[in-house]
N, C-alpha and C positions, 0 to 999 in steps of 0.2 A: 445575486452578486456572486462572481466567480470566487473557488477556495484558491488559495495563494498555497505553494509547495509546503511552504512553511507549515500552514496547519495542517495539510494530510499529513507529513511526517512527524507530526507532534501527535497527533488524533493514534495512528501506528504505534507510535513508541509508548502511549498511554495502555496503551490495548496489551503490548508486546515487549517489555523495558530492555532484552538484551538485541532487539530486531536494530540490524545492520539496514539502512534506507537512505536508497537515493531519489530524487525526485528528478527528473527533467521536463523543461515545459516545451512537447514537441512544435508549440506552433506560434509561441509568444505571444499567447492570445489569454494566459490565466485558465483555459478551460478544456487544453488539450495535454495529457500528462501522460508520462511513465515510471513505474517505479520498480524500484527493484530492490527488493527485499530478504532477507536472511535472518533467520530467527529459528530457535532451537524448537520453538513452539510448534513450528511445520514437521518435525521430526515423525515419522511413521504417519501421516496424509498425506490421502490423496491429492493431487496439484486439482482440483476445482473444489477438495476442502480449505486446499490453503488459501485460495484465493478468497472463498465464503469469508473466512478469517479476517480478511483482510476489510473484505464488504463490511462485517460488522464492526469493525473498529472505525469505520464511515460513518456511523449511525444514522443511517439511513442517507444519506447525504450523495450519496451515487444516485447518478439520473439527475436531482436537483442542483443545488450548488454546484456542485462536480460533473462535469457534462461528458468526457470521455477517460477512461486511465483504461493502461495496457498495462499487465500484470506482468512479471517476472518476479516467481517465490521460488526460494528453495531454504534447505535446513542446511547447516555448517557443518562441513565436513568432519566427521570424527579423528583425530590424530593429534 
């Protein structure tokens, strides 16, 4: 059963509580996603730690329920 946006950006925000997250469903199919997320937690990693980050806050759930997401991570600008 595909995950609905709603719980990857909850599954995120559990992992990550001040991550800024958008979810879009690119294909209205429940199984085609992107997101885009901001969290201080990405601060000094690398962009395919920040993404691991983000895998593990899937718990395992990438590949199975979740069948594609396109990542956009970054950290909040300092000022």
């Amino acid at each position: 059963m595909p995950m609905s946006a709603g719980e990857i950006e909850q599954m995120i925000k559990e992992a990550m509580p001040d991550a800024e997250v958008r979810i879009d469903d690119l294909r209205g199919d429940g199984d085609h996603y992107a997101a885009f997320i901001s969290s201080s937690a990405f601060k000094g990693k690398t962009r395919v730690q920040q993404h691991q980050m983000v895998y593990a806050a899937l718990q395992g759930r990438m590949g199975n329920e979740l069948h594609a997401l396109a990542l956009q991570t970054s950290a909040p600008e300092d000022g």
